[in-house]
C-alpha positions in Angstrom: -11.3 -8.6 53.7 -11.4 -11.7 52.2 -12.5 -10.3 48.7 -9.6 -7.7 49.2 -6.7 -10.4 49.5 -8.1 -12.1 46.2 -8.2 -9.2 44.5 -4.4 -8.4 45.7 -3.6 -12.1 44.2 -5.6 -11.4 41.2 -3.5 -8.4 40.4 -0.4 -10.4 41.0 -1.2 -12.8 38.7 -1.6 -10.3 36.4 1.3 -8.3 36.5 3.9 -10.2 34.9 1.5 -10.3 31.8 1.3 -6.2 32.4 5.1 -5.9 32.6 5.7 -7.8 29.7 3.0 -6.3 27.3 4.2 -2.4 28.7 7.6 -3.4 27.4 7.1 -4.8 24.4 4.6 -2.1 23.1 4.9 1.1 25.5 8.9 0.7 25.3 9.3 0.9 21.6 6.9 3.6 21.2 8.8 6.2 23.3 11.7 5.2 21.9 9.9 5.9 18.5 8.6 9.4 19.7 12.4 10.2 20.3 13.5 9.0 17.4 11.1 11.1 15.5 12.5 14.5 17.3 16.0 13.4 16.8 18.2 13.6 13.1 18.8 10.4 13.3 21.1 9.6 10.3 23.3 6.7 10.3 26.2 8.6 7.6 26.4 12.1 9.9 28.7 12.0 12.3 26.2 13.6 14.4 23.2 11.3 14.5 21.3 13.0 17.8 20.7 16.8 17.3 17.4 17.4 17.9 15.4 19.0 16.0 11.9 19.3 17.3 9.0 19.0 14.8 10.6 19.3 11.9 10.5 15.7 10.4 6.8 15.9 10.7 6.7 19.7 9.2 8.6 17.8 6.4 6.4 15.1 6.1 2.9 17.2 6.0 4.1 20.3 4.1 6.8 19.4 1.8 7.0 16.4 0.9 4.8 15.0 -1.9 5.9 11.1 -1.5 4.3 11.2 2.0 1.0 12.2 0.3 1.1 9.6 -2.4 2.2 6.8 0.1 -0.6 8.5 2.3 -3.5 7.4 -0.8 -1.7 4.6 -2.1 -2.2 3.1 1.7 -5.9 4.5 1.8 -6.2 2.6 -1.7 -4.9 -0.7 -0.5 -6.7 -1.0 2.6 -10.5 0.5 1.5 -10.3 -1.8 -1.7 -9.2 -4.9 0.0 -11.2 -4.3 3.5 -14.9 -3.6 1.0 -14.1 -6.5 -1.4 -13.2 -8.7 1.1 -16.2 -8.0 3.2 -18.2 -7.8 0.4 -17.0 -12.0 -1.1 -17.1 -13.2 2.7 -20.5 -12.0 3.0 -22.0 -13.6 0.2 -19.2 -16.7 1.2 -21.1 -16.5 5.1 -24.5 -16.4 3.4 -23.7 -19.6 1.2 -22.2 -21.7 3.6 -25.3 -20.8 6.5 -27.3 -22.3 4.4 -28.2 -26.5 4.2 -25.9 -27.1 1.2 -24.6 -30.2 -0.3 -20.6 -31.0 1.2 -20.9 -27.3 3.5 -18.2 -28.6 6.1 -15.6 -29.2 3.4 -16.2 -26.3 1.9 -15.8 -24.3 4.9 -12.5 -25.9 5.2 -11.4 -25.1 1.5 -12.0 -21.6 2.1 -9.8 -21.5 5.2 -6.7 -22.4 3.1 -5.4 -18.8 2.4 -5.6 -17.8 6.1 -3.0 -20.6 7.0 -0.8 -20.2 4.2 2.5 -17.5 5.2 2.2 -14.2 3.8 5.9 -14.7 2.6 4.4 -18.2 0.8 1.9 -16.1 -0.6 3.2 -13.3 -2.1 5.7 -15.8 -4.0 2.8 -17.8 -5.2 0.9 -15.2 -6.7 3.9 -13.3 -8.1 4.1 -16.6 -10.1 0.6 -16.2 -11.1 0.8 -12.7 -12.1 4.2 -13.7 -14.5 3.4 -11.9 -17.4 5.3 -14.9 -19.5 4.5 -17.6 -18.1 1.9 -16.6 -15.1 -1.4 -18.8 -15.2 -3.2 -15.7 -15.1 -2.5 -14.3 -18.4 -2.8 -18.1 -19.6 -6.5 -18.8 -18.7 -7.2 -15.1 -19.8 -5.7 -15.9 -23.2 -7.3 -19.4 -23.5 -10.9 -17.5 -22.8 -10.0 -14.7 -25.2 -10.5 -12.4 -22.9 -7.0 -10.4 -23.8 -4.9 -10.9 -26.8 -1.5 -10.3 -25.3 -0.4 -11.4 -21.8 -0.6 -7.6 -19.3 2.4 -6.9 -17.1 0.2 -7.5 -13.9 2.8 -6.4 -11.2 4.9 -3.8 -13.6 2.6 -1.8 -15.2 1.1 1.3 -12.4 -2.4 0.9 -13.9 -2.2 -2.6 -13.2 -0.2 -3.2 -9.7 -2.4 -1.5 -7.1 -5.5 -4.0 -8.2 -3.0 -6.5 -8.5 -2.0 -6.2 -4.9 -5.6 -5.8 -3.9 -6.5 -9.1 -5.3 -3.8 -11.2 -3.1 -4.7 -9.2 0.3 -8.4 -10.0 -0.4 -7.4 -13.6 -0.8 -5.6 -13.1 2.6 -8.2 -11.6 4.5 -11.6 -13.2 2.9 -11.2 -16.9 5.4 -11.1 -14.7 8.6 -14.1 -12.4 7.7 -15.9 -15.4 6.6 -16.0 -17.3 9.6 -16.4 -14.3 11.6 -19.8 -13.3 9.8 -20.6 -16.6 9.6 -20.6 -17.2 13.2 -22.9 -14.2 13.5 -25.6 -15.5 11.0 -25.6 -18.7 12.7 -27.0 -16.8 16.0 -29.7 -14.8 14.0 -32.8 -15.7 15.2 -35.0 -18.3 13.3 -38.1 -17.0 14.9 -37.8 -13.1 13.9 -36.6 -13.9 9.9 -39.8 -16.9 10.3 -42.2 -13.8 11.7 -40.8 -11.4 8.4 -41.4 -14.0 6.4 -45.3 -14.5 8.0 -45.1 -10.8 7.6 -44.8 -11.4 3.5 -40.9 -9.8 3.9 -39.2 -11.5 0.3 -35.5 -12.7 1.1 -33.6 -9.5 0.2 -35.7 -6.8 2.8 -35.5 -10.2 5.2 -31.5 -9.7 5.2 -31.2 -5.9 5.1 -34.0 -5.4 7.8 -33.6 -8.4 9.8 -30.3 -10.3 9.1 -27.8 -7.5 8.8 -29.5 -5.8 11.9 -28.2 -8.9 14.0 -25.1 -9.3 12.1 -23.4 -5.7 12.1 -21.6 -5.2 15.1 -19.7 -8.4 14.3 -19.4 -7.0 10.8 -18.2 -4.1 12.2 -15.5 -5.3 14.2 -13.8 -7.4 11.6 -14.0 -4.7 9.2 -12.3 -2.3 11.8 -9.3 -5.4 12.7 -8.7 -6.0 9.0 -8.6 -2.3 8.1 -6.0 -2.1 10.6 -3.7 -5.2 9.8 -4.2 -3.8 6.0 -3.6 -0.4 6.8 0.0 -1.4 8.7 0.6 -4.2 6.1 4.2 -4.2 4.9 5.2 -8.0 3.7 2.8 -8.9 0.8 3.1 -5.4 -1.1 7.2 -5.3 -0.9 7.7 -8.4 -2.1 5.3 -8.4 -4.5 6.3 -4.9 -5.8 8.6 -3.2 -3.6 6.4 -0.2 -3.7 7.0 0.4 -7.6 6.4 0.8 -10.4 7.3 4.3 -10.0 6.3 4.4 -6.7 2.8 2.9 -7.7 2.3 1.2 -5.2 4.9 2.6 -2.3 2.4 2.4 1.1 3.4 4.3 4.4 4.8 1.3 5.4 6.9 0.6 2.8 8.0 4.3 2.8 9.3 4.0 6.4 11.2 1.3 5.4 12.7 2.5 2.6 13.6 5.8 4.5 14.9 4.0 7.9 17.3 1.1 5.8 17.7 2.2 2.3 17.7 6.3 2.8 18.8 5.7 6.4 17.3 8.8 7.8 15.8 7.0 10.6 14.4 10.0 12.3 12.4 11.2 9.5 11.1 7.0 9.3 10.2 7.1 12.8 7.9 10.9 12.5 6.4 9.0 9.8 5.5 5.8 11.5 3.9 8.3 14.3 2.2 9.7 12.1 0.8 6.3 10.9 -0.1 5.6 14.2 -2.2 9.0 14.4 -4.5 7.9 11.2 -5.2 4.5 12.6 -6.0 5.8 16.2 -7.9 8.1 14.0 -9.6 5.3 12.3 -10.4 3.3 15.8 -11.8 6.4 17.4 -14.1 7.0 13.9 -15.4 3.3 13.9 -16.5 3.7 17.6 -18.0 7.0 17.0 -19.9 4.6 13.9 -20.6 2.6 16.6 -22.3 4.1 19.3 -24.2 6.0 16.7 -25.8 2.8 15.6 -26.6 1.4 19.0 -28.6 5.1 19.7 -30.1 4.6 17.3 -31.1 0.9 17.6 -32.3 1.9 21.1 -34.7 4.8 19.8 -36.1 2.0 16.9 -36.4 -0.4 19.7 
């Protein structure tokens, strides 16, 4: 009785949390789902008929900037998710180990987590100035190029461009995430491999990265999804040019709901965002629970 009653006050305790978070995420949501069915277009005098399906008919079967957007976002996030992991790995790997000055240096490299995206973006749009950026200016000093490159106006050049300021974005957080993880590896097991004559790179595929990947795993999942939905850093850096070089999803459902004001047509595509990153969750848990089988059947 008495474990009933604190229960009962447990869920009371709760539910103005519930309440809150079911309006501020289930709320818009629906509204978005509506939106999506509706043609919702703030010049018609008529902005509610509905019309079923066929914003996202539209979107999947006629329109060819949905498909670019759709790999231009796959672009951004795989490239800056896999070299971000892949710097704050080697990053972790440094700073686990008994260097000289390790605690400032694990402050340095937090810097670009606290700076604002909005602080960012200008900051590196002054690097990549193409007359007076310091980018083409150390490039030139080295003699690495001959003329300064139009970094954010060229298309070959803007999607790594980009890339390069959300891995400086997202490289502090990974870090100290993996970093926390090697700093629980067992010094006994990587002491027994190395008994076992095991040389430092099969000690960290076959022992280190066994302990370390379902943190790894997570953060790569989180960042993939605050890259994936990542709208600030690309618009002001590019606006989604040139030519459309770098136009994401999100930056298409912007440009469709306040420039092109078809709002319906922004929300079927913001749904149908939401599809490929539920998508993405459900695949990386899939990943997942295959790995843990087959840990168990090793083990």
């Amino acid at each position: 009785m008495l474990q009933k009653q604190r229960a009962r006050f447990g869920y009371l305790l709760v539910l103005p949390a519930l309440l809150l978070v079911t309006l501020l995420n289930v709320v818009p949501l629906i509204q978005a789902l509506i939106l999506s069915v509706q043609s919702q277009n703030l010049i018609r005098p008529n902005p509610t008929a509905f019309v079923g399906a066929r914003h996202y008919l539209r979107a999947l079967t006629s329109d060819p900037e949905f498909w670019s957007s759709t790999i231009h976002t796959f672009q951004w996030t795989i490239g800056s998710v896999v070299i971000a992991y892949i710097i704050s790995l080697g990053l972790a790997l440094l700073l686990n180990m008994e260097i000289r000055g390790r605690a400032f240096l694990r402050a340095m490299f937090l810097i670009p987590w606290v700076v604002p995206n909005v602080v960012t973006a200008l900051l590196w749009k002054w690097f990549y100035n193409g007359q007076f950026g310091v980018a083409n200016f150390v490039l030139m000093k080295l003699g690495i190029i001959s003329e300064p490159i139009q970094w954010l106006s060229t298309p070959e050049a803007a999607m790594p461009s980009v890339i390069a300021v959300q891995v400086w974005k997202l490289y502090p957080l990974m870090t100290v995430v993996l970093l926390a993880a090697l700093q629980n590896v067992p010094k006994e097991v990587l002491e027994a491999s190395r008994v076992d004559g095991a040389n430092p790179i099969q000690r960290f595929f076959y022992v280190t990265f066994n302990f370390i990947r379902p943190q790894s795993m997570i953060i790569v999942l989180i960042s993939a999804i605050w890259t994936f939905q990542s709208f600030d850093i690309v618009y002001l850096l590019t606006g989604g040019g040139p030519g459309g070089a770098t136009q994401t999803l999100a930056i298409m459902v912007y440009t469709k709901a306040f420039w092109a004001t078809q709002l319906g047509y922004a929300s079927a595509i913001g749904v149908l965002m939401m599809v490929l990153l539920v998508s993405l969750g459900l695949a990386q848990q899939a990943l997942e629970v295959f790995f843990l089988k087959r840990a168990g059947k090793n083990g």
